[in-house]
N, CA, C and O atoms as CSV, one atom per row, in Angstrom:
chain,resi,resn,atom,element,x,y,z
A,1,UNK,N,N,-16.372,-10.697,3.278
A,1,UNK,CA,C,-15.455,-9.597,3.091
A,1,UNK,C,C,-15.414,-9.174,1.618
A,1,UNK,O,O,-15.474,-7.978,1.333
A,2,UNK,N,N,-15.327,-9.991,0.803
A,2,UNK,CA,C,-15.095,-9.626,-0.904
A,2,UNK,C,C,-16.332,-9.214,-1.110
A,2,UNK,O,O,-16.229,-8.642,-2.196
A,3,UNK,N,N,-17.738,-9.107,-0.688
A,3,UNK,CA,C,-19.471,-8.994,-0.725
A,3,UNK,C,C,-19.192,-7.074,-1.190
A,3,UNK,O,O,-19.208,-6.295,-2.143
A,4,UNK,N,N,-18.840,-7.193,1.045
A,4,UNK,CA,C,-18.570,-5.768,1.234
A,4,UNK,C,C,-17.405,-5.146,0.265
A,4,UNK,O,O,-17.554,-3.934,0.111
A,5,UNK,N,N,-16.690,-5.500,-0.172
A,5,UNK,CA,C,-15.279,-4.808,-0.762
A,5,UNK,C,C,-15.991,-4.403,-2.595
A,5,UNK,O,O,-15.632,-3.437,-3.268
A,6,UNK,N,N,-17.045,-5.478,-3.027
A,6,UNK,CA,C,-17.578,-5.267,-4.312
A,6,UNK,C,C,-18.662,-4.177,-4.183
A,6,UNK,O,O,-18.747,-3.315,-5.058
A,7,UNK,N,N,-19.697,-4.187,-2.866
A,7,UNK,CA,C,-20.421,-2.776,-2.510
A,7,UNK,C,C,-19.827,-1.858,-2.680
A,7,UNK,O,O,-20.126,-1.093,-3.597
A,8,UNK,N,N,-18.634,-1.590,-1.734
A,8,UNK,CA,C,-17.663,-0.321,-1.428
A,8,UNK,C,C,-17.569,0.147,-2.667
A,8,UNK,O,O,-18.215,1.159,-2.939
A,9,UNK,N,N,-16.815,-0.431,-3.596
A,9,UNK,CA,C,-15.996,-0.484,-5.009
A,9,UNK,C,C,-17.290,0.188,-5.871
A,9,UNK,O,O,-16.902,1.096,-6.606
A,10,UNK,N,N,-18.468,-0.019,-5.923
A,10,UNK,CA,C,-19.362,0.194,-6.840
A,10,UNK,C,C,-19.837,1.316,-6.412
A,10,UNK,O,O,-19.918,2.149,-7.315
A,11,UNK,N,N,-20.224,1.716,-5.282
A,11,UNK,CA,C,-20.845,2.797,-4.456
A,11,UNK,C,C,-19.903,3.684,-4.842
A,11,UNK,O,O,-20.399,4.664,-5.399
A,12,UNK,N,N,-18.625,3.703,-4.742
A,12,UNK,CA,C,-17.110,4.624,-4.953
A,12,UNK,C,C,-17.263,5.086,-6.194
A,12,UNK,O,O,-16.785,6.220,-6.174
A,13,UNK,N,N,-17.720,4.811,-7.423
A,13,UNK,CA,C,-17.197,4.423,-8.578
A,13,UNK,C,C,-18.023,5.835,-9.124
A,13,UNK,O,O,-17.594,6.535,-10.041
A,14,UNK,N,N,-19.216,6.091,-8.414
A,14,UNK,CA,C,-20.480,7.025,-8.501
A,14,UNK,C,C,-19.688,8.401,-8.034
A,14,UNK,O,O,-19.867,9.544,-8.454
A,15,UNK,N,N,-18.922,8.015,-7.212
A,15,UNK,CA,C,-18.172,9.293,-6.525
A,15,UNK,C,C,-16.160,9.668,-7.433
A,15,UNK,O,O,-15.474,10.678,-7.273
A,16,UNK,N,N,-15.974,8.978,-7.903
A,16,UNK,CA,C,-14.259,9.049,-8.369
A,16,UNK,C,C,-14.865,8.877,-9.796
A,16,UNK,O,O,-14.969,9.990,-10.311
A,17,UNK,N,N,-15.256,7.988,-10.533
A,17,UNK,CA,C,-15.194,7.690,-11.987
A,17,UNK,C,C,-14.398,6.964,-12.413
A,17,UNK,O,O,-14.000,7.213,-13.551
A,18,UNK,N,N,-13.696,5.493,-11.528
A,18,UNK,CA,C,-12.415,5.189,-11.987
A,18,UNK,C,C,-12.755,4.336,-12.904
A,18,UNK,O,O,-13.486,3.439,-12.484
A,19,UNK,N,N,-12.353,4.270,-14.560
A,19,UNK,CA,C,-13.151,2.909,-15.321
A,19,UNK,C,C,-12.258,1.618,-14.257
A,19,UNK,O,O,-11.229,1.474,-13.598
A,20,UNK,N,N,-13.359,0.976,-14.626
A,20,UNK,CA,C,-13.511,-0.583,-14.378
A,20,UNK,C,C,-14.324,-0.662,-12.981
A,20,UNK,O,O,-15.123,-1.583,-12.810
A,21,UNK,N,N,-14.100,0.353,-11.950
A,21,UNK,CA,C,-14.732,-0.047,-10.659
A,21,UNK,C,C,-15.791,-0.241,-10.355
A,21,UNK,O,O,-16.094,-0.792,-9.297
A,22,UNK,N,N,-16.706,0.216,-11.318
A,22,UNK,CA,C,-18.161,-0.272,-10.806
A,22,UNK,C,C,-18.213,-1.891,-11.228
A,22,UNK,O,O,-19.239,-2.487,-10.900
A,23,UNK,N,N,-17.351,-2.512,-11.814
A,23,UNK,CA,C,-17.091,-4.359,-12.445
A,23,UNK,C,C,-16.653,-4.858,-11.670
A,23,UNK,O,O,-16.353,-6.044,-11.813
A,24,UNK,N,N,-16.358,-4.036,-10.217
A,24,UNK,CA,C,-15.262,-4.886,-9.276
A,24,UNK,C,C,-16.428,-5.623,-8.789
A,24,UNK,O,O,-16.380,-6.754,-9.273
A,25,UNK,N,N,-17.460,-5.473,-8.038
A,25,UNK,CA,C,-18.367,-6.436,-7.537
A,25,UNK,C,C,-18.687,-7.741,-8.339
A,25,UNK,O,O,-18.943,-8.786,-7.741
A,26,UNK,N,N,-18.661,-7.630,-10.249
A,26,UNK,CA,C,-18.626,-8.883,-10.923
A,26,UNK,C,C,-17.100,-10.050,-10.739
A,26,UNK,O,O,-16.821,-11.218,-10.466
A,27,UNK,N,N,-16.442,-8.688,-11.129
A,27,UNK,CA,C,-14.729,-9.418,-11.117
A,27,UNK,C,C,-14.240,-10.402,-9.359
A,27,UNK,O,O,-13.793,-11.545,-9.265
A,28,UNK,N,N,-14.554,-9.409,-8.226
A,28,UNK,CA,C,-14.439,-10.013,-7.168
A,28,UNK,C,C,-15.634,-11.815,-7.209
A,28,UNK,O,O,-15.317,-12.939,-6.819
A,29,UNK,N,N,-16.996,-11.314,-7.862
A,29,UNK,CA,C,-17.504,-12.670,-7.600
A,29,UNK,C,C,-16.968,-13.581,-8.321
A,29,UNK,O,O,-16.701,-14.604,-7.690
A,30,UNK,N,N,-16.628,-13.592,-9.770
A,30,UNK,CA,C,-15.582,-14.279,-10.528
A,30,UNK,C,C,-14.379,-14.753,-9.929
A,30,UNK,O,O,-13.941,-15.819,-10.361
A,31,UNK,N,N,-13.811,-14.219,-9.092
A,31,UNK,CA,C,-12.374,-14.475,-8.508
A,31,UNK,C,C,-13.094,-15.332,-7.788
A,31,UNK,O,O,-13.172,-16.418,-8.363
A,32,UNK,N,N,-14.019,-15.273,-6.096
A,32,UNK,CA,C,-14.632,-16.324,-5.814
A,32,UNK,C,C,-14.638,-17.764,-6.309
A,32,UNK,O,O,-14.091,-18.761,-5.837
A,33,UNK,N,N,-15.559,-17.571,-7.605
A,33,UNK,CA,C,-15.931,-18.641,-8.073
A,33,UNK,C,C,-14.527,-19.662,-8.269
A,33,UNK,O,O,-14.331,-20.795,-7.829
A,34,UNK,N,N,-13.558,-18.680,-9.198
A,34,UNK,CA,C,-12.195,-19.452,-9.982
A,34,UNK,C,C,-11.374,-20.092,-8.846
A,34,UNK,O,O,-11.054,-21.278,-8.922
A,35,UNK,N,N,-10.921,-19.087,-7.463
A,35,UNK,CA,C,-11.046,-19.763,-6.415
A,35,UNK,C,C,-11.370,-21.053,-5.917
A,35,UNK,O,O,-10.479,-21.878,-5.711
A,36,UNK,N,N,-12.670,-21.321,-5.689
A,36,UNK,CA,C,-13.610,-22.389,-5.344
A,36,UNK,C,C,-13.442,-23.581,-6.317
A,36,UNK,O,O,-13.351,-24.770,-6.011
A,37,UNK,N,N,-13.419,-23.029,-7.547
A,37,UNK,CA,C,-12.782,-23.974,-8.592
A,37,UNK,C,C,-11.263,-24.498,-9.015
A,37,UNK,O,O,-10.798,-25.359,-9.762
A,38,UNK,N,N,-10.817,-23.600,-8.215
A,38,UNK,CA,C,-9.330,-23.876,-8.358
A,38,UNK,C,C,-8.297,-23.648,-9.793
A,38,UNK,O,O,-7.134,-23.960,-10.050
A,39,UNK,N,N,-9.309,-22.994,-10.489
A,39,UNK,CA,C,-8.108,-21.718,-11.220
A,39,UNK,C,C,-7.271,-21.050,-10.785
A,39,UNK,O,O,-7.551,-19.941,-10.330
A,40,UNK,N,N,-6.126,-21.479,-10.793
A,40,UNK,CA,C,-5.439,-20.961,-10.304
A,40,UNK,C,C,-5.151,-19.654,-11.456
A,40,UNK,O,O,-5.433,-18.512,-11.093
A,41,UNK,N,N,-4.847,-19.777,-12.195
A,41,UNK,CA,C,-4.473,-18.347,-13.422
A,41,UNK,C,C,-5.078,-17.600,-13.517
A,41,UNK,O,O,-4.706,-16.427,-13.488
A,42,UNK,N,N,-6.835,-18.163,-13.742
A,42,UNK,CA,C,-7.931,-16.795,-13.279
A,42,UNK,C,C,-7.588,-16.606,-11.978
A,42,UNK,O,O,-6.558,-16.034,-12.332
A,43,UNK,N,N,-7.529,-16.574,-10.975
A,43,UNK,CA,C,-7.222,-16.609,-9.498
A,43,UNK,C,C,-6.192,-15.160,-9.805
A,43,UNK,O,O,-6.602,-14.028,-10.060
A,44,UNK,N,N,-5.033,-15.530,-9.709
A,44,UNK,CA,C,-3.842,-14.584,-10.335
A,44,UNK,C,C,-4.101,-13.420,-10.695
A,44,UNK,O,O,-3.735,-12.362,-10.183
A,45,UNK,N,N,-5.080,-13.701,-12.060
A,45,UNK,CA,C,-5.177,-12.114,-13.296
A,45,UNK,C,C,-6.377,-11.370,-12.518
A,45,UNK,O,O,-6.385,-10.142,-12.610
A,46,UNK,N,N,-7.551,-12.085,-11.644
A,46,UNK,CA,C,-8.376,-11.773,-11.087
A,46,UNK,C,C,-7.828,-10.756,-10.120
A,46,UNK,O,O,-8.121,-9.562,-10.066
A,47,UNK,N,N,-6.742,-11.624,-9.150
A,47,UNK,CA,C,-6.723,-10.539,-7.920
A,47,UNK,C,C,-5.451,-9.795,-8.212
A,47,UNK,O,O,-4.852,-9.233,-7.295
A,48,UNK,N,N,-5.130,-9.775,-9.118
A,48,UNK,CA,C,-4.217,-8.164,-9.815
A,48,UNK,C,C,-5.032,-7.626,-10.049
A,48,UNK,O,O,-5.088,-6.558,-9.439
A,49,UNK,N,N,-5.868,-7.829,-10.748
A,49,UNK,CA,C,-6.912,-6.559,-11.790
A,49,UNK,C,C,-7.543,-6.225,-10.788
A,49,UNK,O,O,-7.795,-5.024,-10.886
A,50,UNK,N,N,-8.226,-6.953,-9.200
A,50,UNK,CA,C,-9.338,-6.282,-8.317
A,50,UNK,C,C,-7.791,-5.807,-7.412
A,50,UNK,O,O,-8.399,-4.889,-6.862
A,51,UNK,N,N,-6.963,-5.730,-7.072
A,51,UNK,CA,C,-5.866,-5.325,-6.020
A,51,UNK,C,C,-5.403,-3.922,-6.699
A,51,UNK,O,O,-5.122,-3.002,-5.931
A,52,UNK,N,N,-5.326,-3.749,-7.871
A,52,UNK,CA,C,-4.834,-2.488,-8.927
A,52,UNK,C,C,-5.874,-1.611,-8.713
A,52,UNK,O,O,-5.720,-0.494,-8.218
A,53,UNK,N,N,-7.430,-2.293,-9.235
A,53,UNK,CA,C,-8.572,-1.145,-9.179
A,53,UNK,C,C,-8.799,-0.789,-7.281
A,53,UNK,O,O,-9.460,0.212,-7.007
A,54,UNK,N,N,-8.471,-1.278,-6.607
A,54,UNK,CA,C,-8.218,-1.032,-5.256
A,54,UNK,C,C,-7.389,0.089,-5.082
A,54,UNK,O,O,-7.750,1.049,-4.400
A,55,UNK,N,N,-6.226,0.030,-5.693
A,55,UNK,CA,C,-5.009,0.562,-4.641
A,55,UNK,C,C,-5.490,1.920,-5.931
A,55,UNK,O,O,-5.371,3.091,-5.570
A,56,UNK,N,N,-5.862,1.699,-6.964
A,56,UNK,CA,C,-6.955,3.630,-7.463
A,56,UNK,C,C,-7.479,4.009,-6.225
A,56,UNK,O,O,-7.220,5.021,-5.573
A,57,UNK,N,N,-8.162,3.192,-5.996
A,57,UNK,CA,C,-9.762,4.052,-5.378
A,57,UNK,C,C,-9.023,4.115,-3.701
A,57,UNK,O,O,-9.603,4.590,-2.724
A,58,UNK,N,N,-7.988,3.667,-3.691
A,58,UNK,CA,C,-7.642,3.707,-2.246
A,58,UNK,C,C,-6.916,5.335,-2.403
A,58,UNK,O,O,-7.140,6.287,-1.656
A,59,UNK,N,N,-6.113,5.314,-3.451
A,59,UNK,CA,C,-5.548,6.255,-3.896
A,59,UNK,C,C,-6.012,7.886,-3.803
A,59,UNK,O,O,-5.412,8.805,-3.246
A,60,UNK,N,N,-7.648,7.926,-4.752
A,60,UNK,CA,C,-8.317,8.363,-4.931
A,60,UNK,C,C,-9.072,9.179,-3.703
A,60,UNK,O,O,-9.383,10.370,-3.746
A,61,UNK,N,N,-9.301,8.254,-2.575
A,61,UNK,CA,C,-10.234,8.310,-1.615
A,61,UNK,C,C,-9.068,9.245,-0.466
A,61,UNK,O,O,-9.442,10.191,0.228
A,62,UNK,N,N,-7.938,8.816,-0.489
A,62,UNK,CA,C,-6.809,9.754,0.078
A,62,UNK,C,C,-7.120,11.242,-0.323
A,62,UNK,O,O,-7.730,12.058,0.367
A,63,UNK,N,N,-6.726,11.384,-1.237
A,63,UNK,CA,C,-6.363,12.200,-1.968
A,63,UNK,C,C,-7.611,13.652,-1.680
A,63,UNK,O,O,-7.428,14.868,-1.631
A,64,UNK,N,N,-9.062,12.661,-1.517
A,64,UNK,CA,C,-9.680,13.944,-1.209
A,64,UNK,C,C,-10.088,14.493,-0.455
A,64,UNK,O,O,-10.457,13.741,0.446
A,65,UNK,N,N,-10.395,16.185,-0.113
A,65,UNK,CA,C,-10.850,16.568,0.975
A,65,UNK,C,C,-11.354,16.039,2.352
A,65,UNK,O,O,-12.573,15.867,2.337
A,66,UNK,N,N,-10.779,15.744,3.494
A,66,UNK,CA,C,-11.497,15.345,4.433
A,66,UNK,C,C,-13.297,15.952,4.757
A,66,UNK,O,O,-14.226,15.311,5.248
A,67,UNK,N,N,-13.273,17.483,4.233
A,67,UNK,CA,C,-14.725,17.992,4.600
A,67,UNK,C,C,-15.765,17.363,3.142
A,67,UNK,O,O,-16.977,17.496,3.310
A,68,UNK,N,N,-15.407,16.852,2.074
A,68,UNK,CA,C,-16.003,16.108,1.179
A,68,UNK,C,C,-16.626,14.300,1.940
A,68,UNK,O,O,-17.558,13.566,1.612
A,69,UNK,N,N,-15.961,14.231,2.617
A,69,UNK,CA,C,-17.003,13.026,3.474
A,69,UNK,C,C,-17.711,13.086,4.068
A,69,UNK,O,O,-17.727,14.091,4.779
A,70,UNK,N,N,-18.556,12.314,4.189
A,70,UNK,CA,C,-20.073,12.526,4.796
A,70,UNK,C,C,-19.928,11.501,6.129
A,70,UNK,O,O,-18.971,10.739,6.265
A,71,UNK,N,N,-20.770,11.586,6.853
A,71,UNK,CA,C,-20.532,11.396,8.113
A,71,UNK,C,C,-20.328,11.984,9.284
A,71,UNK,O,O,-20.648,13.168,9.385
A,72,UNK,N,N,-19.768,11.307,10.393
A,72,UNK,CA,C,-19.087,12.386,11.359
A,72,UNK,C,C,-17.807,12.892,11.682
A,72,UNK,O,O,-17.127,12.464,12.614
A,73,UNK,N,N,-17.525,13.673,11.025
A,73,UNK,CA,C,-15.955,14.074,10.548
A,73,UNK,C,C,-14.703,14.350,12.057
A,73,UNK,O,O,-13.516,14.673,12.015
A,74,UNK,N,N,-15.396,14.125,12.983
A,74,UNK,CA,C,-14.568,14.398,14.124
A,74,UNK,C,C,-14.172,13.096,14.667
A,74,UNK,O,O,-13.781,13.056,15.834
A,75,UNK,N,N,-14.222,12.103,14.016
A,75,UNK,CA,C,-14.319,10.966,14.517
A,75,UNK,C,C,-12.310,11.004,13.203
A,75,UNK,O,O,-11.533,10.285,13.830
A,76,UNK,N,N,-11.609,11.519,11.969
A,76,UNK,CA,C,-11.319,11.116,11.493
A,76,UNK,C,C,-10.121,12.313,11.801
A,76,UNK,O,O,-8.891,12.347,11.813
A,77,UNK,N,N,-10.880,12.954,11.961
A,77,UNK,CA,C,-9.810,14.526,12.088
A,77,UNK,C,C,-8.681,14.421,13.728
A,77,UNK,O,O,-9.068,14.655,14.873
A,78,UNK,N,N,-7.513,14.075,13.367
A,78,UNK,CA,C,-6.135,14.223,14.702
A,78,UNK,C,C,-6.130,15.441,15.243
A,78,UNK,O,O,-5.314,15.724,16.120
């Protein structure tokens, strides 16, 4: 899940410009690691800083045109 969420984030980043998001795929593997290691404090500052650059691009991705997505748009449209 964090693999796909660091793709998403970087692929996005080409399309919005948000600084830091194309780092989310490093920062998410970092959180991993500190995780696994049991940092807890990196753990913490990690998943604020990737949950913040999220709730941008979640923000962001609202915000624009439904006919600006690619795909099949009848699948999104009520």
């Amino acid at each position: 899940m964090l693999l796909v969420i660091g793709g998403l984030s970087y692929k996005e980043y080409f399309c919005f410009r948000v600084f830091g998001l194309n780092f989310q795929p490093l920062l998410v593997a970092v959180l991993w690691i500190a995780f696994a290691l049991e940092w807890s404090l990196l753990v913490q500052i990690l998943s604020l800083v990737c949950g913040l650059l999220l709730l941008v691009l979640s923000i962001q991705k609202w915000r624009m045109p439904l006919h600006f997505d690619i795909g099949d748009k009848s699948k999104y449209q009520i």
